[in-house]
C-alpha positions in Angstrom: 53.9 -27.5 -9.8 54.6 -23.9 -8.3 56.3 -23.0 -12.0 52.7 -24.3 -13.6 50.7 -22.1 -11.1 52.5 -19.3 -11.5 50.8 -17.1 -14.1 46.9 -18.2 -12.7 48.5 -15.8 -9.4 49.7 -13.3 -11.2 46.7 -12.6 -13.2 44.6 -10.7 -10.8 47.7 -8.1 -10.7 47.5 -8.2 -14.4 44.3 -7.1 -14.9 44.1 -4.1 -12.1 47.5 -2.8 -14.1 45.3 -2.9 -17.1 42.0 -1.4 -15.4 40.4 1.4 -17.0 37.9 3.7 -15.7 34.7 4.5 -18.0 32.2 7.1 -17.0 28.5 6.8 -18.8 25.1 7.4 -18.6 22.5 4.6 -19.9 19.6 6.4 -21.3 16.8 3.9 -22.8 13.6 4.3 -23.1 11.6 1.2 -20.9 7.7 0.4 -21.7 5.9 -1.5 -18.4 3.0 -3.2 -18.5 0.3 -3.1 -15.8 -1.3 -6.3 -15.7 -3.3 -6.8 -12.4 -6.6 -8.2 -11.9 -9.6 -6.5 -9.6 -13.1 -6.8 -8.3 -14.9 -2.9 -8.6 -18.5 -2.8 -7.1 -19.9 0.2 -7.6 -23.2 1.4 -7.4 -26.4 1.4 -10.2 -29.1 4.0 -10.9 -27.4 7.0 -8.1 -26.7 10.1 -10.0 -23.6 12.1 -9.9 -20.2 11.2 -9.1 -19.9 8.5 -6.3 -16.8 7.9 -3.9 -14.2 5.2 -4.0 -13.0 2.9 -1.5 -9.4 1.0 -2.8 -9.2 -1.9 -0.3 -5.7 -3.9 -0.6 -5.7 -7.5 0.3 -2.6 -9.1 2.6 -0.5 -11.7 1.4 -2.8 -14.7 2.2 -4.8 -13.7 -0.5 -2.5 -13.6 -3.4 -3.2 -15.6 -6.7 -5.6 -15.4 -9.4 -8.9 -16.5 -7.1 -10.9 -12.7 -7.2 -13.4 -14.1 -4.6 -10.4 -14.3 -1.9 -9.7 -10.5 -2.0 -13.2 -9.9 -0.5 -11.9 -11.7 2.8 -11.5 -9.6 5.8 -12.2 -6.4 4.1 -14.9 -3.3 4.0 -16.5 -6.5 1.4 -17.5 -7.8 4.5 -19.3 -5.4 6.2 -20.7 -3.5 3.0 -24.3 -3.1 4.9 -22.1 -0.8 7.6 -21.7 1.6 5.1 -24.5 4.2 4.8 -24.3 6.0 1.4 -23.6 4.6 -2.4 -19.8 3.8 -2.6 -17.7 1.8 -4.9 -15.3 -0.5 -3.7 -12.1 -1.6 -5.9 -9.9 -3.9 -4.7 -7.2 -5.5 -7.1 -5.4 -9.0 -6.1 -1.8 -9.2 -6.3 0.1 -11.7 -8.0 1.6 -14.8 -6.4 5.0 -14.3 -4.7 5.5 -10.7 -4.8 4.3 -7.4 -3.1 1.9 -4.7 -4.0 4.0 -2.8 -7.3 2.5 1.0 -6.4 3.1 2.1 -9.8 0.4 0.0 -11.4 -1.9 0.0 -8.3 -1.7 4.4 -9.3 -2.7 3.5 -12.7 -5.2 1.0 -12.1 -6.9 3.8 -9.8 -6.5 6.4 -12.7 -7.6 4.0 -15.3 -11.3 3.2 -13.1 -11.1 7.1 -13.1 -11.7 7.7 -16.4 -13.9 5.0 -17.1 -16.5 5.4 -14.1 -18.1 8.5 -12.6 -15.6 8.9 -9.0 -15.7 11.4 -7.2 -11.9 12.7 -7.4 -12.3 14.6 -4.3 -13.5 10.9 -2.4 -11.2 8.3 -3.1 -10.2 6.5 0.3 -7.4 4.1 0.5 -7.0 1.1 3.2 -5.5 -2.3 3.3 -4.3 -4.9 5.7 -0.7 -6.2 6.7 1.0 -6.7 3.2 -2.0 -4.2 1.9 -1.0 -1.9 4.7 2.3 -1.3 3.4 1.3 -1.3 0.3 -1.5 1.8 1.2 1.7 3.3 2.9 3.9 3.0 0.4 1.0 4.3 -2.6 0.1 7.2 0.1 3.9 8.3 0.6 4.0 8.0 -3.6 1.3 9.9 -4.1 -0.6 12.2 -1.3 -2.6 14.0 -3.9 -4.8 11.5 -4.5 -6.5 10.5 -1.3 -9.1 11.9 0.9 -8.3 9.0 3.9 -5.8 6.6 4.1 -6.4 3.8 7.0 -3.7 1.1 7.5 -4.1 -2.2 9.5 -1.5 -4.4 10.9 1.3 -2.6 8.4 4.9 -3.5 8.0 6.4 0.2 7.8 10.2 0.6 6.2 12.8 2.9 6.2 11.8 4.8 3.1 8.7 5.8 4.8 10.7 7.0 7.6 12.6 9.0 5.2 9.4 10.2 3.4 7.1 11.2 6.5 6.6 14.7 5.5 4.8 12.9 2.2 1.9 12.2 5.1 2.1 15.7 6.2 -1.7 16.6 4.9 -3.0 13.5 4.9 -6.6 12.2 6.9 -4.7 9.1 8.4 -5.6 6.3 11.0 -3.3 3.9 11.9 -4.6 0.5 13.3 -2.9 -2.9 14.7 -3.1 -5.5 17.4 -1.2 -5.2 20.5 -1.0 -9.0 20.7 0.2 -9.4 16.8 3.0 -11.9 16.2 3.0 -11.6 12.8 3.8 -8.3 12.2 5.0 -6.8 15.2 3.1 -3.6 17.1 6.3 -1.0 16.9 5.8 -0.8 13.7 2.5 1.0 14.2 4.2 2.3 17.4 7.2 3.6 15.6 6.1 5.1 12.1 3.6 6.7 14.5 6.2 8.5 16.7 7.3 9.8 13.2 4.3 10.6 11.6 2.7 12.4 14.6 5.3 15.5 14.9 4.2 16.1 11.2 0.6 15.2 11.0 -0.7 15.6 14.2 -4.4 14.9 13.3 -2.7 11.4 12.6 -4.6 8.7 14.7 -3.2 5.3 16.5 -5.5 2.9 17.7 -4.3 -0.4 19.3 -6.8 -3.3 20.2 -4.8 -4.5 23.4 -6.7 -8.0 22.6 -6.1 -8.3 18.7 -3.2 -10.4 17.5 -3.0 -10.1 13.4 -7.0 -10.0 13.0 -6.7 -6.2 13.9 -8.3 -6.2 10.4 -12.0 -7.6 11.6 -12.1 -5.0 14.8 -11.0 -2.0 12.0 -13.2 -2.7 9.0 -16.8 -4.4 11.6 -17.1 -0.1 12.8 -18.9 1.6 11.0 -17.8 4.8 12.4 -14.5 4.4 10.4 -16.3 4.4 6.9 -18.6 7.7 8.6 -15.1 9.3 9.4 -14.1 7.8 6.0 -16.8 9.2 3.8 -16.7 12.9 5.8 -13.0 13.4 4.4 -12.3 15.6 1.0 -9.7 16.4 -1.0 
């Protein structure tokens, strides 16, 4: 038995005698497709350019049921918002997170097929929504006039990213009761953020557990602080 076993053990040492080192590059040319489906309202009969609001959902409202990304959202409380805005907000598909690179081309697609204003377009969105606003604000700062995040998970690549927020109109918002995603992350990104963008704003509603969302997107102040900002 030991005679018939013998070459299986010495075959590891076998191959790391015969190991050879290659060095390469792989260079090939990759074609994505964005496919990701949306709700834009948007305003009739104003003239000139208007301003867009991009509102992303949380994960409760994933799937391929449009109606569910109006839920908890500036949807709600359109009649809060005193001048002619458009709001898009795309659903994400089951099982997976926000992908930021076709949420940045679904903005510049609406872009060039609507009258925005480029200097207005306002990004916010709730717990999965919130990192995913994070995540397209740290991508690309350019594009936003005011980015508002609710009850966000933050990661390390933000961390690692904070002067991406440097110029950015931001306002942070969670519950301090949340269970579902936890308050230090508002707290902590915050401590970061803050030493680089001090105009940054925290607000925590001591009372709110993961429906920080309703006690955000219910004042209208926010969209009036919302609608002030410019690129």
């Amino acid at each position: 038995m030991k005679l018939k076993h013998l070459p299986l053990l010495l075959l590891p040492l076998s191959l790391s005698v015969n190991a050879q080192e290659i060095k390469a590059e792989l260079n090939k040319e990759s074609k994505r497709q964005d496919k990701i489906s949306y709700i834009l309202d948007y305003p009739q009969g104003t003239k000139g350019n208007f301003p867009l609001i991009v509102f992303l959902h949380g994960s409760g409202e994933r799937g391929n049921n449009l109606e569910m990304v109006k839920a908890h959202s500036p949807f709600t409380y359109k009649n809060l918002i005193k001048e002619p805005v458009a709001i898009l907000a795309p659903q994400c598909p089951e099982n997976t997170w926000w992908d930021t690179v076709t949420l940045y081309n679904l903005i510049k697609e609406i872009q060039s097929k609507y009258k925005v204003d480029a200097s207005r377009i306002y990004l916010t969105g709730l717990s999965m929504g919130g990192w995913g606003t994070l995540k397209l604000a740290m991508e690309h700062p350019e594009m936003f006039a005011a980015v508002v995040s609710v009850c966000a998970p933050t990661d390390r690549v933000m961390y690692a990213n904070i002067h991406r927020y440097k110029d950015l109109n931001m306002k942070i918002f969670h519950g301090g009761m949340d269970d579902v995603v936890l308050p230090e992350n508002a707290f902590n990104f915050y401590q970061k953020l803050h030493p680089v963008n001090p105009s940054a704003e925290l607000t925590i509603f001591p009372n709110d557990n993961h429906n920080s969302r309703d006690s955000t997107y219910s004042n209208p102040e926010l969209y009036k602080w919302m609608l002030s900002k410019r690129k």
